[in-house]
N, C-alpha and C positions, 0 to 999 in steps of 0.2 A: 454743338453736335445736332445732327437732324433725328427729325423724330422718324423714320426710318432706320435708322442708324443705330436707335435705343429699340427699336422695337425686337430688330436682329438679337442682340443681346441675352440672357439669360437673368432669372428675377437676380441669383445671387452676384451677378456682374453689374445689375441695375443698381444692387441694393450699396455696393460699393464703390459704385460713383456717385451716389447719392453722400454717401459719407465723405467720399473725398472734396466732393463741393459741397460741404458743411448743408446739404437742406435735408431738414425735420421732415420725419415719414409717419403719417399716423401709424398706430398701431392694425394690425390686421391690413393693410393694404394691398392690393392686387397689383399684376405685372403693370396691368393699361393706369392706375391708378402713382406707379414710380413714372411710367415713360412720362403722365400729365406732367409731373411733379417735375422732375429733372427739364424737360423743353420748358414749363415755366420759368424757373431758374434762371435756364441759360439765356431765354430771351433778356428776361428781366439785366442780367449781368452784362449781354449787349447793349441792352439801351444806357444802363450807368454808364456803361463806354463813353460810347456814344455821347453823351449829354454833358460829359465831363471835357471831354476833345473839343465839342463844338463851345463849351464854354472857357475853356481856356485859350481858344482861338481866338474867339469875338472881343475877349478882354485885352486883346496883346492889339487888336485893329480897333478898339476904342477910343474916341478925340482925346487929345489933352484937355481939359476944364482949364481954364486960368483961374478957378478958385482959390483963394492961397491954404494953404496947407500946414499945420502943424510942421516945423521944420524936426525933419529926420537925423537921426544919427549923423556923424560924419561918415562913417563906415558903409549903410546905406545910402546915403546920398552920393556917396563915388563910384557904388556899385549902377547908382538908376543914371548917372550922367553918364557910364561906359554904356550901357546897355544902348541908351540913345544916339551915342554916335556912331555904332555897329549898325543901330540897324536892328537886329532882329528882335524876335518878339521873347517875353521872358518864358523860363522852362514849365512846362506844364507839373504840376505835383506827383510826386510816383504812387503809380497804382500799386496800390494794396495787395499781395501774392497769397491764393492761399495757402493751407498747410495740405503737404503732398504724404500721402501712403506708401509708407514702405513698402517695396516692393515682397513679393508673395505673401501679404498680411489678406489676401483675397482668395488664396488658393485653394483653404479645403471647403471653401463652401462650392467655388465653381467645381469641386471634384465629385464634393456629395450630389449639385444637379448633373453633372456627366452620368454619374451611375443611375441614377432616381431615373434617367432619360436611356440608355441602355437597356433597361430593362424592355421596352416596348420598342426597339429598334430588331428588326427583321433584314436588315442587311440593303443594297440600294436595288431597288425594282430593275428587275430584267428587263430589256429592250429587246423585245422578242418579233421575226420581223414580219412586215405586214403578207398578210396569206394574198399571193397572187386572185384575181376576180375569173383568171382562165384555167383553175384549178380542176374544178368542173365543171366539161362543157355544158351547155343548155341543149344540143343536138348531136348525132351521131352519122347524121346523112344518109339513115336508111328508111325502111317502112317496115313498121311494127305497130300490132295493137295488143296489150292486154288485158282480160276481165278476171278480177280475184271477188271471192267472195267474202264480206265484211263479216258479216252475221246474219242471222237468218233471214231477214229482209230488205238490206242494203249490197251493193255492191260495188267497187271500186274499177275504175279502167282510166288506162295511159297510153297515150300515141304518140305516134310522130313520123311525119307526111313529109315531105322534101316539095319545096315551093314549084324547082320544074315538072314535076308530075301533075302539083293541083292548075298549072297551065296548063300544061300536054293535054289536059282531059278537055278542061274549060274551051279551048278551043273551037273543039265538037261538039260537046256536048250543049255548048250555051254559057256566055259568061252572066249569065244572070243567076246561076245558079248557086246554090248555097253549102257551107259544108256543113254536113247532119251525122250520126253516130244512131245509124236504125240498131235495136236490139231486139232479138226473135226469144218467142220460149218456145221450146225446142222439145219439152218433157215430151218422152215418151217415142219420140219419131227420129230416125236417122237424117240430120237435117242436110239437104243439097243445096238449100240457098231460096227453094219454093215451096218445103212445105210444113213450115213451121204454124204454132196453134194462133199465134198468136204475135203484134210486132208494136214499136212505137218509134217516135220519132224524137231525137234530140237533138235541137242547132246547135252549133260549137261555133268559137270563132278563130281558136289557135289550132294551126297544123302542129304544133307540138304543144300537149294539154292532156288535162285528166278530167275527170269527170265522178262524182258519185251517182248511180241510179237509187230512186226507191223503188225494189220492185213490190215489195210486200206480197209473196209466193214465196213461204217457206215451204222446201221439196223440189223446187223448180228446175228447171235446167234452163238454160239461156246462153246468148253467142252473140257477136255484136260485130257490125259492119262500120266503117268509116268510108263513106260518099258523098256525093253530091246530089242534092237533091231538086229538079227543075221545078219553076213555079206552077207546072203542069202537072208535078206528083211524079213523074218519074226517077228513080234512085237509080245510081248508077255505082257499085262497088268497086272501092281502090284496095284497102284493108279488108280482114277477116279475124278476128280476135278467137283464143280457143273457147270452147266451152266451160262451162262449171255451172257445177249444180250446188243449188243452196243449202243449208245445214238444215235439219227441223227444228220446230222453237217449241220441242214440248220434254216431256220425257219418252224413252222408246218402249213400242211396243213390244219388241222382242224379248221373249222370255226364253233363258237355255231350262231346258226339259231334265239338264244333269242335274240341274239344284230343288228339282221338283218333290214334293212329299204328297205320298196318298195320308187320307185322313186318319188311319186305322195305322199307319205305322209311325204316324207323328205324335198319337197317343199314345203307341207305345212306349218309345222314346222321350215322350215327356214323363212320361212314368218314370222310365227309367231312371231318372235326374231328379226322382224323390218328390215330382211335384203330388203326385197323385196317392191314395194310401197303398194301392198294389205295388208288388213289386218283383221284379225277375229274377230270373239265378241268370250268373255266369256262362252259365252252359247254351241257356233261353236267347242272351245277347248274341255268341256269338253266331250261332243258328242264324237270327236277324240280319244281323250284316253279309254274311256270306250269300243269304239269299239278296242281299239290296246288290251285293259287288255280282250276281250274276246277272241280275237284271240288268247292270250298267243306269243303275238310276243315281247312285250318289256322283260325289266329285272325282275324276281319274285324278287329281288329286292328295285324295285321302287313300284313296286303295287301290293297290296295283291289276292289272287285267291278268288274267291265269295264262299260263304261258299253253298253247297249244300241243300234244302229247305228240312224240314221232312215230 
């Protein structure tokens, strides 16, 4: 048997043809350490074949000697004078057969590794099938630009240009020119496309592509062109991306004036709640509050607005 063959196998299938061709297994022995065992054997078992065939062969096409010989039985010597005028060569000795295993004398051990190996069986892998590469497209065929805002000093944008357009312009305008993604900051002024505070310049080289800016202007507002830009500095706008204005990157200034306490009523108040050794009647609090709920300084919230009398 090949050692492929035993390797397929299972230890308790190993360990049973090991017994059936009588070979001795140490104790504690591994799978790789039966398959050794068992292809040793069996070569070894071929080559006694082997060895025994080719010497039974060679012995039958052996010369006569004219040695003289102890004369033989009558019995054998009638047999070796038939033999010689036949012709053929004498019978080889018969091979030695081992002793065969009853059958199912193998069976609860291969049943115990079934189960032992069931346990970590998950059922046979799904062939689930390949996701087409035109699933989605890479372009759309139109002309778009976006600018979103990352965080307060980054920003994100994505275009996408259609190649006859970036000829159509190239044309006239000059093929030597290049395509750029100008970005304006825009804070504070209704931009028309000239009068922005401020601008720069980014070469791009995919008509359809994204870009990160740094702008580092948290508060900012900004807007971003996609053009061509000639080696002479002139820009020439195909896109227009919308605006966005940057987040702040601190905490806000804005205070609501509802959650505000004057000094004199926050003492009181803290009195109230036993921090202080004075202390108010019932009658004192609600006084307090009905004066905070007409001033509208607490939370609308906590206390309703008075309803207007008809």
């Amino acid at each position: 048997m090949k050692k492929n063959d035993l390797t397929s196998k299972t230890v308790a299938e190993l360990k049973a043809l090991a017994k059936k061709s009588k070979i001795s297994l140490p104790a504690g022995s591994n799978k790789a350490d039966i398959v050794k065992a068992l292809a040793k054997g069996a070569s070894s078992s071929s080559t006694s074949k082997r060895k025994a065939a080719v010497k039974a062969v060679s012995k039958a096409k052996a010369p006569r000697t004219s040695a003289k010989k102890k004369p033989a039985p009558k019995k054998a010597a009638a047999k070796k004078t038939a033999a010689k005028k036949i012709g053929r060569p004498a019978e080889p000795a018969p091979l030695r057969r081992p002793w065969q295993m009853p059958a199912g004398a193998e069976e609860p051990l291969m049943v115990q590794e079934r189960v032992a190996d069931a346990k970590y069986y998950t059922g046979t892998e799904e062939q689930k099938p390949a996701v087409p590469s035109d699933t989605l497209t890479h372009e759309y065929g139109s002309e778009r630009m976006a600018l979103m805002a990352r965080d307060p000093y980054m920003a994100f944008s994505y275009w996408e240009l259609p190649q006859a357009r970036i000829e159509k312009e190239k044309a006239w305008f000059g093929w030597d020119s290049k395509l750029c993604v100008r970005v304006y900051d825009i804070t504070g002024v209704l931009f028309d496309g000239t009068n922005a505070t401020a601008y720069f310049d980014q070469e791009v080289y995919d008509r359809v592509g994204s870009w990160y800016f740094d702008f580092s202007r948290p508060m900012h507002s900004f807007c971003a062109d996609l053009g061509l830009l000639a080696p002479n500095g002139r820009f020439l706008t195909m896109i227009r991306s919308n605006a966005v204005t940057m987040p702040r990157d601190g905490v806000s200034d804005v205070m609501d004036e509802e959650w505000m306490l004057v000094d004199e009523e926050f003492m009181k108040l803290y009195g109230i709640a036993g921090a202080t050794s004075g202390g108010f009647s019932s009658q004192q609090v609600q006084e307090l509050m009905s004066q905070r709920r007409m001033l509208k300084i607490s939370s609308p919230g906590l206390f309703s607005k008075p309803k207007a009398k008809k």
